[in-house]
N, CA and C atoms as an extended XYZ file, in Angstrom:
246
Properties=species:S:1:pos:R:3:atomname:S:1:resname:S:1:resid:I:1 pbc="F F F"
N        75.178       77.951      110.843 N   UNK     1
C        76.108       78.602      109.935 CA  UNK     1
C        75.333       79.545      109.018 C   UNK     1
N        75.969       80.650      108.883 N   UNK     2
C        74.827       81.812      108.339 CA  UNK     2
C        75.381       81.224      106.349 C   UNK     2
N        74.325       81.549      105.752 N   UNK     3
C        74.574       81.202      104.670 CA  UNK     3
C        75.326       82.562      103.848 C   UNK     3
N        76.391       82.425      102.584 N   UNK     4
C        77.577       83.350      102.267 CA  UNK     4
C        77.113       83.505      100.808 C   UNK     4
N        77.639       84.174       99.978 N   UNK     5
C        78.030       84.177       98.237 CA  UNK     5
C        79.110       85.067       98.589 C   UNK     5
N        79.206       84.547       97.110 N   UNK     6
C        80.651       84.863       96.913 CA  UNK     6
C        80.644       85.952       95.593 C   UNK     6
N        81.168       87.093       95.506 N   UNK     7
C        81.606       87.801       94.422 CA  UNK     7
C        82.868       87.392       94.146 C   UNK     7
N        83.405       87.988       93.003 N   UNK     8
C        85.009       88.342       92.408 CA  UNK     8
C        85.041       89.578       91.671 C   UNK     8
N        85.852       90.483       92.609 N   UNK     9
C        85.844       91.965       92.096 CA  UNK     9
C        87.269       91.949       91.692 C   UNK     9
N        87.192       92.590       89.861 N   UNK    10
C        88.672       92.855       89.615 CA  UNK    10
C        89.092       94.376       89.338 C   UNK    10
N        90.143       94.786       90.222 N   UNK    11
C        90.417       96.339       90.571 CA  UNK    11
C        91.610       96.963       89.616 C   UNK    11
N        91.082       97.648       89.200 N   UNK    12
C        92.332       98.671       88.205 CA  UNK    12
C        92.704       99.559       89.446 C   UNK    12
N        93.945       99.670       89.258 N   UNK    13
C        95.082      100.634       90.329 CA  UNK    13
C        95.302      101.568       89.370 C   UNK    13
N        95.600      102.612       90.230 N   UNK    14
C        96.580      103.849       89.413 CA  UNK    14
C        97.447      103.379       89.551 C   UNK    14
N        98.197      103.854       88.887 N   UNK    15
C       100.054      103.287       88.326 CA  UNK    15
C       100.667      103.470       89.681 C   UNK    15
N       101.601      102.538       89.855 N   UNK    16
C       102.382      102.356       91.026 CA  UNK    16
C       101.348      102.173       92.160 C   UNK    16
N       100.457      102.015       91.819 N   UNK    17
C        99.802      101.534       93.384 CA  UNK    17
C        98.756      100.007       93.675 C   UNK    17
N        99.562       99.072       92.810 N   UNK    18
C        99.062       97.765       93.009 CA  UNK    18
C        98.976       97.302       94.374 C   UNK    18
N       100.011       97.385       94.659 N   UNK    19
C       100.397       96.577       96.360 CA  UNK    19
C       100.243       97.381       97.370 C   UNK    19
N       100.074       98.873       97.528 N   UNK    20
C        99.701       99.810       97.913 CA  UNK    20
C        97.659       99.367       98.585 C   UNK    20
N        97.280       99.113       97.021 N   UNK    21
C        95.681       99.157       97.480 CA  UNK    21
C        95.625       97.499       97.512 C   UNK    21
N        96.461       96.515       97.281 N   UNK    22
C        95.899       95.302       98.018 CA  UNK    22
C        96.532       95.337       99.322 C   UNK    22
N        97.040       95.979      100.038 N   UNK    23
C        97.589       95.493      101.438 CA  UNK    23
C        96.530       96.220      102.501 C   UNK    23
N        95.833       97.840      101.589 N   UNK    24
C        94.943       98.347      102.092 CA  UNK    24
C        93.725       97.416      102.258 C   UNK    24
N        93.298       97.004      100.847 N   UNK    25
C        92.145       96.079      101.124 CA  UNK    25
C        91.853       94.741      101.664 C   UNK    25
N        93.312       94.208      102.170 N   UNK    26
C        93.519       93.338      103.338 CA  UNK    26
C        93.556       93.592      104.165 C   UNK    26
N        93.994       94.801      104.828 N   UNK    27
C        93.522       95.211      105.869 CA  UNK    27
C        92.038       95.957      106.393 C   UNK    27
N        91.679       96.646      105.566 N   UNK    28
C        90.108       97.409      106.082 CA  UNK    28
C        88.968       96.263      105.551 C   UNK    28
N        88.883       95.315      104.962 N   UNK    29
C        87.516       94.916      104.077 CA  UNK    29
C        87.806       93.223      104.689 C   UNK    29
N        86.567       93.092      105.817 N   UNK    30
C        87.296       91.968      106.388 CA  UNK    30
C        86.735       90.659      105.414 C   UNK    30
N        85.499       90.995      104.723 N   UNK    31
C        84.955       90.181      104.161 CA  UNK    31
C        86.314       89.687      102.884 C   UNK    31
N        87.141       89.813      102.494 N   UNK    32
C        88.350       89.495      101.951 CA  UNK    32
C        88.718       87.598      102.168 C   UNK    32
N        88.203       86.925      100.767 N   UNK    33
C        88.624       85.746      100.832 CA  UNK    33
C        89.983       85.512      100.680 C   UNK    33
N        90.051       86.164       99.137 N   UNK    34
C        91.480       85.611       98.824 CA  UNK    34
C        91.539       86.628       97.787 C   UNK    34
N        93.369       87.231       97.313 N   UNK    35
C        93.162       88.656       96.700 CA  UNK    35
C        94.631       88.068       95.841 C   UNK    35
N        94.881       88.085       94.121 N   UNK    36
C        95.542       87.733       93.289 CA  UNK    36
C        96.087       89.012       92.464 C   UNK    36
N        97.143       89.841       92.510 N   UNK    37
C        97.845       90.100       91.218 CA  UNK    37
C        97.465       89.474       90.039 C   UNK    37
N        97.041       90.427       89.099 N   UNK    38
C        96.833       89.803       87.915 CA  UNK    38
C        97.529       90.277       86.909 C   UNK    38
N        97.391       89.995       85.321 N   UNK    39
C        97.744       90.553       84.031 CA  UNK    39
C        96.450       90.601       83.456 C   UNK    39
N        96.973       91.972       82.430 N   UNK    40
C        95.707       91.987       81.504 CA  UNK    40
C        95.231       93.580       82.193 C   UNK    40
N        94.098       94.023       81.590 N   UNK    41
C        93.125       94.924       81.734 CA  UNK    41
C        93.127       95.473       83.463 C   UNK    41
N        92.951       94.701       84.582 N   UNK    42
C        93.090       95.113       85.767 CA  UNK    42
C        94.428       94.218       86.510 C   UNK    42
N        94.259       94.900       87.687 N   UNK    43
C        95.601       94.272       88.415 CA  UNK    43
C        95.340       93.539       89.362 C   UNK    43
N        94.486       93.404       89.903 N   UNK    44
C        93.529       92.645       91.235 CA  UNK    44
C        93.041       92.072       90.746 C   UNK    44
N        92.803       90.838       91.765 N   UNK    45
C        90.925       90.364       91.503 CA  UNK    45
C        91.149       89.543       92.915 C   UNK    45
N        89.917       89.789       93.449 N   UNK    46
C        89.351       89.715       94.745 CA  UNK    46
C        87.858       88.785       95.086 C   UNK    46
N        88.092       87.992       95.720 N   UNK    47
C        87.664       87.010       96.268 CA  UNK    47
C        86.704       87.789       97.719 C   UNK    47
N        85.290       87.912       97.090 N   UNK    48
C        84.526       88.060       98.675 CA  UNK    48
C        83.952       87.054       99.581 C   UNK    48
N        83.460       87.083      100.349 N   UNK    49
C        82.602       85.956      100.938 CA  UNK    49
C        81.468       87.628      101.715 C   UNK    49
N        80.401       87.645      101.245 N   UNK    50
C        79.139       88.028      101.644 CA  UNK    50
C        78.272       87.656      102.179 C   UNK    50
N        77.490       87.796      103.519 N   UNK    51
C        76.298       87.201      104.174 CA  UNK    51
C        75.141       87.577      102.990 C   UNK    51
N        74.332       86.646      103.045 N   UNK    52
C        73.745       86.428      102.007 CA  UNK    52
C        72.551       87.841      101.709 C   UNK    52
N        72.292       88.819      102.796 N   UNK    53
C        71.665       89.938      102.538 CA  UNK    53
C        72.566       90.945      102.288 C   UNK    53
N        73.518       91.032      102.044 N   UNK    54
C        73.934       92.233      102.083 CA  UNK    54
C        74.237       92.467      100.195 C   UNK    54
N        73.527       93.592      100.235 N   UNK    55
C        73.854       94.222       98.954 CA  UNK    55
C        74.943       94.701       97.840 C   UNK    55
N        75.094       93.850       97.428 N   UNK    56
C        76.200       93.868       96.437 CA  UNK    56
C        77.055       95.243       96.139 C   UNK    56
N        75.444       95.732       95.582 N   UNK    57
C        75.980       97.048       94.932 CA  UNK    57
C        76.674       98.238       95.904 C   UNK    57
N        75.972       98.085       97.408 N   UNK    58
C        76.551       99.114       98.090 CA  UNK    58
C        77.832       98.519       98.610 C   UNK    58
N        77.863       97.776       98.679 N   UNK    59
C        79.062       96.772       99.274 CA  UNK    59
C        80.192       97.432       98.538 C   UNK    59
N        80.297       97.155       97.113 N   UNK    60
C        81.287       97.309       96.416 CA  UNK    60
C        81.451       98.729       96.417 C   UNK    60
N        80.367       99.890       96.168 N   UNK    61
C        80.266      101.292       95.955 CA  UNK    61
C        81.266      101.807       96.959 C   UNK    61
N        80.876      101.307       98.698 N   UNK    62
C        80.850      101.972       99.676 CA  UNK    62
C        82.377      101.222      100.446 C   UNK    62
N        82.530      100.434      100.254 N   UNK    63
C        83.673       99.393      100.778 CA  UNK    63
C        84.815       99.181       99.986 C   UNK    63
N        84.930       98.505       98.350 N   UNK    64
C        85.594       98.457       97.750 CA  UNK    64
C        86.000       99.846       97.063 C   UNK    64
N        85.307      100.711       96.355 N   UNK    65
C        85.878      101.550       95.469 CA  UNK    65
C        86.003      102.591       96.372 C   UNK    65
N        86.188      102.779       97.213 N   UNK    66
C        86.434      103.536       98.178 CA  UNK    66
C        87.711      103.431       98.360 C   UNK    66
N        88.162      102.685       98.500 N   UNK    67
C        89.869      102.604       98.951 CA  UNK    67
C        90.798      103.463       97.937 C   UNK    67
N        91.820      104.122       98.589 N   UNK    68
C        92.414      104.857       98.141 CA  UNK    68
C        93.202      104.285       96.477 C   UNK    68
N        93.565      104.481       96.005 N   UNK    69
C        94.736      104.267       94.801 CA  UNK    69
C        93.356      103.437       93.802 C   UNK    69
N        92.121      103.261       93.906 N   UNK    70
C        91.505      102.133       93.280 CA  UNK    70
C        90.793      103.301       91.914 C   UNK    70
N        91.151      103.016       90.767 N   UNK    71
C        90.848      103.791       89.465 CA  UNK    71
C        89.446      103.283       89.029 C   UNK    71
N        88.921      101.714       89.032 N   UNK    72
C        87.780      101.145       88.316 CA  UNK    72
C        87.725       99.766       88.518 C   UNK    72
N        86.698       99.438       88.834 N   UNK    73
C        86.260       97.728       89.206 CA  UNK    73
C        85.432       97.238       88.334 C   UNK    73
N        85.539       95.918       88.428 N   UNK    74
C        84.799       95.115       87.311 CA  UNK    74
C        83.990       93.649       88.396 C   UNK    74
N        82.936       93.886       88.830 N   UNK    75
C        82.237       92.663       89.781 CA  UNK    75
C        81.591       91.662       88.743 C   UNK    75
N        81.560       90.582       89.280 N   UNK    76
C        81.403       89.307       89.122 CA  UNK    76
C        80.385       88.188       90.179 C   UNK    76
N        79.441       88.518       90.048 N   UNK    77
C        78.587       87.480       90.841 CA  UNK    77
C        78.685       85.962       90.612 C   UNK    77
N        78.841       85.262       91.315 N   UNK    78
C        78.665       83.881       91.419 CA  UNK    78
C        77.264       83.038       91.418 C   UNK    78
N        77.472       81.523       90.647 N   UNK    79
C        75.708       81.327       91.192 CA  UNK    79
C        76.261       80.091       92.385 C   UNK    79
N        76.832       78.947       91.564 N   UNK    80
C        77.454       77.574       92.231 CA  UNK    80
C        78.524       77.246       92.246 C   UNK    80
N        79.425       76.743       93.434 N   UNK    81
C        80.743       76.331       93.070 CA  UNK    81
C        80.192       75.093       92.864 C   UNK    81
N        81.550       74.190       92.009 N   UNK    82
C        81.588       72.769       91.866 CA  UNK    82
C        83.123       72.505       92.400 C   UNK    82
């Protein structure tokens, strides 16, 4: 079993396009754990699962903020679940 981490990226939408860019980023970004509507400051927050080399920063640059309707992200590295 290859070993994973986990981020939590939370995504600001342009107006009217919440469900727009989570149905996108369920579909193109397979690494996609689990993806929540939120309140507050952003409208997403996103659940990754990452092989343990792959680079955060391009990950998110090149994969996440890439998707259409996405205004600004806020990442979250993990160390341990309990």
């Amino acid at each position: 079993m290859r070993a994973m981490k986990v981020i939590f990226v939370q995504v600001k939408c342009e107006p009217g396009q919440a469900y727009d860019v989570a149905s996108k980023i369920m579909d193109d970004v397979e690494e996609v754990g689990e993806l929540y509507s939120t309140s507050g400051k952003y409208d997403l927050m996103v659940k990754f699962h990452l092989d343990e080399d792959t680079d955060i920063g391009h990950f998110v640059t090149e994969r996440v903020q890439k998707v259409p309707g996405i205004k600004d992200t806020f990442t979250t590295m993990t160390f341990k679940a309990f």
